[in-house]
BALOBA-1460 file (C-alpha; in Angstrom, 3 decimals):
// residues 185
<rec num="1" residu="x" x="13.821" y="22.868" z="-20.997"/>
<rec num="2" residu="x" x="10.102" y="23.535" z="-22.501"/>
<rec num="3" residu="x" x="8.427" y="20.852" z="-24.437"/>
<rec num="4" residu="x" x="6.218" y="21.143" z="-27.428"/>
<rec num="5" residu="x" x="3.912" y="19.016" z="-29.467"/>
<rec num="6" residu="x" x="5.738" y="17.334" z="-32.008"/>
<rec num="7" residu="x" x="5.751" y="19.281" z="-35.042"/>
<rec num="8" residu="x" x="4.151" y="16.623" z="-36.807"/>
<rec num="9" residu="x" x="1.134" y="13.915" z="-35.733"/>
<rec num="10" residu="x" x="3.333" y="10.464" z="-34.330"/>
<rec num="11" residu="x" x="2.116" y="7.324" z="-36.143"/>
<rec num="12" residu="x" x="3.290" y="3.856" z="-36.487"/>
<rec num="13" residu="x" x="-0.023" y="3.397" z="-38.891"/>
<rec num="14" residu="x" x="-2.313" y="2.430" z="-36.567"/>
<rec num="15" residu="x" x="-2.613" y="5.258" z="-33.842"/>
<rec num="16" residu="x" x="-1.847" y="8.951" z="-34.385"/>
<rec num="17" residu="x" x="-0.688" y="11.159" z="-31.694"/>
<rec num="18" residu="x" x="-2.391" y="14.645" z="-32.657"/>
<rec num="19" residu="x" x="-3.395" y="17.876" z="-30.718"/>
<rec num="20" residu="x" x="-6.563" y="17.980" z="-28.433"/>
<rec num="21" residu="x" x="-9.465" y="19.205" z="-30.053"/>
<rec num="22" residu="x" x="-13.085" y="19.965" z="-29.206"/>
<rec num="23" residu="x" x="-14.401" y="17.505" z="-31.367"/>
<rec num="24" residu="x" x="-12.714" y="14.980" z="-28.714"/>
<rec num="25" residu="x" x="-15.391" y="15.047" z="-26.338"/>
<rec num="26" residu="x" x="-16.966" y="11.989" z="-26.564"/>
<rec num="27" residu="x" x="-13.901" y="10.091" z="-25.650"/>
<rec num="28" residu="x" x="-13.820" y="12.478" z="-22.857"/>
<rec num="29" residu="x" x="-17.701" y="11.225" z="-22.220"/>
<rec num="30" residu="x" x="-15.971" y="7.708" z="-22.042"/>
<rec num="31" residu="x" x="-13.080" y="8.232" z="-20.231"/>
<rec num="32" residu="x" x="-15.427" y="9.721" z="-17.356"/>
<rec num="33" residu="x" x="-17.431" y="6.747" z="-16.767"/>
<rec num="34" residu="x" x="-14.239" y="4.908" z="-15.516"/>
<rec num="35" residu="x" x="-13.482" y="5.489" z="-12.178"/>
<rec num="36" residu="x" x="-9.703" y="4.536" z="-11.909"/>
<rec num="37" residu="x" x="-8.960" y="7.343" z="-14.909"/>
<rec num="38" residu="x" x="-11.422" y="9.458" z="-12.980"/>
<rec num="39" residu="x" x="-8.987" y="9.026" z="-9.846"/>
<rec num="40" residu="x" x="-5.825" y="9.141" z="-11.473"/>
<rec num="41" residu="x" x="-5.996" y="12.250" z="-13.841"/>
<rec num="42" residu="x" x="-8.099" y="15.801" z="-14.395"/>
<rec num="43" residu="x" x="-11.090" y="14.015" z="-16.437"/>
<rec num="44" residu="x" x="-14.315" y="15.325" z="-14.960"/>
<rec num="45" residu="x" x="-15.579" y="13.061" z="-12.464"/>
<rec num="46" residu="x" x="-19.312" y="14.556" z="-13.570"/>
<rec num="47" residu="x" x="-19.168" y="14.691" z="-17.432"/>
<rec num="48" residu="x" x="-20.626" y="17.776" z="-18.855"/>
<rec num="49" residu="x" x="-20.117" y="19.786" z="-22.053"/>
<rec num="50" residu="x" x="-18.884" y="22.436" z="-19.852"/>
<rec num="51" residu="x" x="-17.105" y="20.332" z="-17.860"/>
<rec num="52" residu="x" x="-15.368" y="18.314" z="-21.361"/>
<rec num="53" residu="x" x="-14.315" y="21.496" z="-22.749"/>
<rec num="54" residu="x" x="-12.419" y="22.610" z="-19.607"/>
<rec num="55" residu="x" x="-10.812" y="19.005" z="-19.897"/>
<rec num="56" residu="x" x="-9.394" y="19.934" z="-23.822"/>
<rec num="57" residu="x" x="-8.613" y="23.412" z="-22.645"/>
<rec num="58" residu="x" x="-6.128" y="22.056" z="-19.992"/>
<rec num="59" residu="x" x="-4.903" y="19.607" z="-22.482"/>
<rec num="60" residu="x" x="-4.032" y="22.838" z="-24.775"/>
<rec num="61" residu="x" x="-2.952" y="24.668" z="-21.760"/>
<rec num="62" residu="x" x="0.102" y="22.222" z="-20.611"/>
<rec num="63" residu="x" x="2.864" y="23.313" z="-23.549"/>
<rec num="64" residu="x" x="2.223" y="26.872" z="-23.082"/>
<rec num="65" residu="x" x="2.288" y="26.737" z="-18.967"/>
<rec num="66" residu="x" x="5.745" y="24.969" z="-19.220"/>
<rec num="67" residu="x" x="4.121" y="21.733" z="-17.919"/>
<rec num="68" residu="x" x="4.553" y="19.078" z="-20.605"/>
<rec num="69" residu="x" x="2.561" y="17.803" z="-23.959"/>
<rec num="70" residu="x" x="-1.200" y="16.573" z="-23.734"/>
<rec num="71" residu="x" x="-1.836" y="14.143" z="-26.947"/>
<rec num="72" residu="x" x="-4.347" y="12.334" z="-27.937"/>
<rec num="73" residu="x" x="-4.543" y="9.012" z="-29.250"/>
<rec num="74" residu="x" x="-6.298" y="8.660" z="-32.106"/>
<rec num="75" residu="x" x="-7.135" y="5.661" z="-34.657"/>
<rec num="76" residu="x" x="-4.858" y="6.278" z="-37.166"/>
<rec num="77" residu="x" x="-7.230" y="5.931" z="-40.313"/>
<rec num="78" residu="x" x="-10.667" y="7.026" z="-38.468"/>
<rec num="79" residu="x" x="-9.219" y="9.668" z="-36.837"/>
<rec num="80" residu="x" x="-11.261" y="8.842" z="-33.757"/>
<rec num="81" residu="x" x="-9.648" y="9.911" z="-30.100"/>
<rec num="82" residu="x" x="-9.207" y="6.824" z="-27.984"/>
<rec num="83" residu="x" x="-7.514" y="7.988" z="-25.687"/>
<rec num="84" residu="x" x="-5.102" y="9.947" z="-23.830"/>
<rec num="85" residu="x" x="-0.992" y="10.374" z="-24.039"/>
<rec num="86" residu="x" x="0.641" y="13.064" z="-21.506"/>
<rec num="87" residu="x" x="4.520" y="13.615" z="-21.018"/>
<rec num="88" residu="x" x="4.927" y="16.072" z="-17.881"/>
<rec num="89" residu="x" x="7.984" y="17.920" z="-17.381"/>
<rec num="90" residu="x" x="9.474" y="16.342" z="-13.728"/>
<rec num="91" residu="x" x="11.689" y="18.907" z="-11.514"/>
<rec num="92" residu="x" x="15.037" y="16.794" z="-12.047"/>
<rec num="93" residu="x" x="16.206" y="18.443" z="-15.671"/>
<rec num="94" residu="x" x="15.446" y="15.971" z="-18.707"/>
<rec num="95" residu="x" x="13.097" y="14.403" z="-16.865"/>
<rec num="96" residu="x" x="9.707" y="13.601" z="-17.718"/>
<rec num="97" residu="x" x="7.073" y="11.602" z="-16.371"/>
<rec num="98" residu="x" x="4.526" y="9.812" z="-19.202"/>
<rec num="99" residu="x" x="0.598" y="9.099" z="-18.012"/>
<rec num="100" residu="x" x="-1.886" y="7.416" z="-20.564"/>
<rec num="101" residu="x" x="-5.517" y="6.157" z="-20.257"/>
<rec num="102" residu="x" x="-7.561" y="4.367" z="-23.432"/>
<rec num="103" residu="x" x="-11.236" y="4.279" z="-23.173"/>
<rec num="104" residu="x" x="-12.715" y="0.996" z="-22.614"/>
<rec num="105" residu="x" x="-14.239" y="0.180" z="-25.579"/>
<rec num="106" residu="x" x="-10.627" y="0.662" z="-27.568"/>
<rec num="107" residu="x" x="-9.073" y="-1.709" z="-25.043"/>
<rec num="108" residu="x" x="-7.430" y="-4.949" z="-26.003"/>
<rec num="109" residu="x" x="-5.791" y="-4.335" z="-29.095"/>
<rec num="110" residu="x" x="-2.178" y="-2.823" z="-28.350"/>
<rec num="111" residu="x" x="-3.648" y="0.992" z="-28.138"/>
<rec num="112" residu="x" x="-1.997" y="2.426" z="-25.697"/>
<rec num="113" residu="x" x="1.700" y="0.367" z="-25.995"/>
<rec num="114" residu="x" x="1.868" y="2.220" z="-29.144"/>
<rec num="115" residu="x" x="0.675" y="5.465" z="-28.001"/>
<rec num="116" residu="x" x="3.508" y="4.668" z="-25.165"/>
<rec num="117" residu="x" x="6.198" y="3.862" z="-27.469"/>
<rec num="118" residu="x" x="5.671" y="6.491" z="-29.991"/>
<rec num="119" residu="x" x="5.849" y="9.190" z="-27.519"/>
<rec num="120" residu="x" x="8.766" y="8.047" z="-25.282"/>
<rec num="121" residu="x" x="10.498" y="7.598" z="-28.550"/>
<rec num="122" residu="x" x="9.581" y="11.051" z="-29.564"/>
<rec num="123" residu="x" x="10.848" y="12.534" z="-26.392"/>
<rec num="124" residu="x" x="14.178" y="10.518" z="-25.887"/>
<rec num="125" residu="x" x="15.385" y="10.323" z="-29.698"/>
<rec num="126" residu="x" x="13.726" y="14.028" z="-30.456"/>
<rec num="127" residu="x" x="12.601" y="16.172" z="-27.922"/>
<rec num="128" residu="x" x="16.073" y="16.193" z="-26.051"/>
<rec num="129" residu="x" x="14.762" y="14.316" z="-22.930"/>
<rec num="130" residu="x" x="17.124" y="11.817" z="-21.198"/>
<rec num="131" residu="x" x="14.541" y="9.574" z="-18.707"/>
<rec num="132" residu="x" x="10.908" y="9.182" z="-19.197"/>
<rec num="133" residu="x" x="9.178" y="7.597" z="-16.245"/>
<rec num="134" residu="x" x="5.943" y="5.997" z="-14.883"/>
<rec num="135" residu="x" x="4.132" y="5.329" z="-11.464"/>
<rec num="136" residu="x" x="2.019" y="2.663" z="-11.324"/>
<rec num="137" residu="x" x="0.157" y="1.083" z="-8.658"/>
<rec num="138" residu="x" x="1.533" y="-2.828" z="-8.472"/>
<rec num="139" residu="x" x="-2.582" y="-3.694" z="-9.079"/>
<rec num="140" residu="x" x="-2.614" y="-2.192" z="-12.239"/>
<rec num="141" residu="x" x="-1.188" y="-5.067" z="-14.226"/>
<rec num="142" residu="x" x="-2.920" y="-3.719" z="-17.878"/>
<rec num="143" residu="x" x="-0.318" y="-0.576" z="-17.407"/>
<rec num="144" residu="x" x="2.694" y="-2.773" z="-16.059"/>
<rec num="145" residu="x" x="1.973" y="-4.804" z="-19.524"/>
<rec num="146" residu="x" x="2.087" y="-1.422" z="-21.605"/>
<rec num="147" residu="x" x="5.186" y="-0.018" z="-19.882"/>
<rec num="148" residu="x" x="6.843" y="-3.209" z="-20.255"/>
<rec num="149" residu="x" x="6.072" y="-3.941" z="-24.010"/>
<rec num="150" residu="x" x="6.758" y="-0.459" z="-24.594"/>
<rec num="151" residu="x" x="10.298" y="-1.225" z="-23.872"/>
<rec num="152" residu="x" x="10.199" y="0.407" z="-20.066"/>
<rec num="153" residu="x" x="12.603" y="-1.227" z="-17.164"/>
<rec num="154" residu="x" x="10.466" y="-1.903" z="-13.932"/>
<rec num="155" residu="x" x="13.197" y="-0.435" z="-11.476"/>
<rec num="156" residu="x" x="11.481" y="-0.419" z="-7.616"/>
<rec num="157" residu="x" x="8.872" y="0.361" z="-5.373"/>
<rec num="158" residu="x" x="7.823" y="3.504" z="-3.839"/>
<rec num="159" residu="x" x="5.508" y="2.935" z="-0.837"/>
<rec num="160" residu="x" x="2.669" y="4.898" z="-0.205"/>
<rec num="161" residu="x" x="4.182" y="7.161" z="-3.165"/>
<rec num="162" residu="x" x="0.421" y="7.899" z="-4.866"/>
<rec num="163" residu="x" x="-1.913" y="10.307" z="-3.126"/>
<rec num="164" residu="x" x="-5.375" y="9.689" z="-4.080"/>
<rec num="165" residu="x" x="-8.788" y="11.415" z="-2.844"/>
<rec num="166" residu="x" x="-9.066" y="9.710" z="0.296"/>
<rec num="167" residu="x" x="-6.215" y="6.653" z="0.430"/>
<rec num="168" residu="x" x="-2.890" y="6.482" z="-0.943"/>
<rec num="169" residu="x" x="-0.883" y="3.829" z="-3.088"/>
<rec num="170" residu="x" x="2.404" y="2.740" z="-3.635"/>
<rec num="171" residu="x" x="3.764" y="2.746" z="-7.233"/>
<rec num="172" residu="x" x="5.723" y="0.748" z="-9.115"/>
<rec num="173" residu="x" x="8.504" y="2.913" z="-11.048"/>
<rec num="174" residu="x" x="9.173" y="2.015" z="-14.629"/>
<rec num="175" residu="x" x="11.760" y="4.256" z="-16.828"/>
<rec num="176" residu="x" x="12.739" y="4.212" z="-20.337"/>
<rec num="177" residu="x" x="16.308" y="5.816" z="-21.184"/>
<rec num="178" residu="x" x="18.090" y="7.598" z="-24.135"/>
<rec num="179" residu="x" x="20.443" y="4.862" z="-25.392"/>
<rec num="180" residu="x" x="23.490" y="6.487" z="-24.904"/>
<rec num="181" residu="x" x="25.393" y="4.245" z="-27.063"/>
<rec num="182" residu="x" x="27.295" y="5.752" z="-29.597"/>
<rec num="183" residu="x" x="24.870" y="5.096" z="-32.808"/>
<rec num="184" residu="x" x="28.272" y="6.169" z="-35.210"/>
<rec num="185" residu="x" x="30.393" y="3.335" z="-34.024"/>
């Protein structure tokens, strides 16, 4: 089962969820001169112009390569990226596996546990997926906070699940499930 983007922006009034677009590269700038989103995702290591726009262009790239949704997260009334929201498509059917990063300076203020819960909501209540999942590595306690407040059950370990350039981690697994209550009763 494909995803898509959403056919409308996701906003709870203070972020917006919208499409990648070149005008985003200065939050791709930002997010470059952090090493741990460096590490963990396809943001150039080297920032360039060049370098930014091959960054959006994979972003666009995901939905039509069967891969998953790239968003970004935007201030809702600015309209200013601040970030980064990506659901991708796991082999296990209805599956999908959610990565985020904020840039530093929009850190603090509940960024990306809204991005988090707008877009797991979006995929288990819309987009017909039944698990959305995150690794984490048990140091990053800003994400475990996000996943948590975002309404995510912490359910194990994997050890020495992560591969990084040059070591590898073990991540924490947190899910978030379609309540299969019945919502009619």
């Amino acid at each position: 089962m494909p995803l898509t983007h959403p056919a409308v922006d996701l906003t709870d009034g203070a972020v917006r969820l919208r499409r990648w677009r070149e005008d985003d590269l200065d939050c791709v700038r930002a997010a470059a001169q952090d090493p741990r989103i460096v590490e963990a995702t396809t943001v150039p290591e080297v920032f360039s112009v060049d370098a930014g726009r091959a960054f959006v262009h994979r972003q666009w790239s995901r939905a039509s390569n069967g891969e998953g949704v790239s968003l970004v997260i935007a201030d809702a009334v600015a309209g200013s990226a601040l970030g980064a929201v990506v659901l991708m498509l796991r082999p296990q059917p209805g599956v999908a596996g959610i990565g985020y990063w904020v840039v530093p300076s929009a850190r603090g203020r509940g960024t990306a546990t809204r991005a988090v819960m707008l877009v797991s909501s979006w995929a288990l209540d819309v987009a017909g997926i039944e698990r959305v999942e995150a690794w984490v590595e048990p140091d990053n306690e800003a994400s475990r906070r996000v996943l948590t407040a975002a309404a995510f059950a912490q359910e194990g370990v994997l050890r020495r699940f992560l591969s990084f350039p040059g070591r590898r981690a073990d991540a924490v697994v947190f899910s978030r499930i379609r309540d299969t209550r019945r919502r009619d009763a």
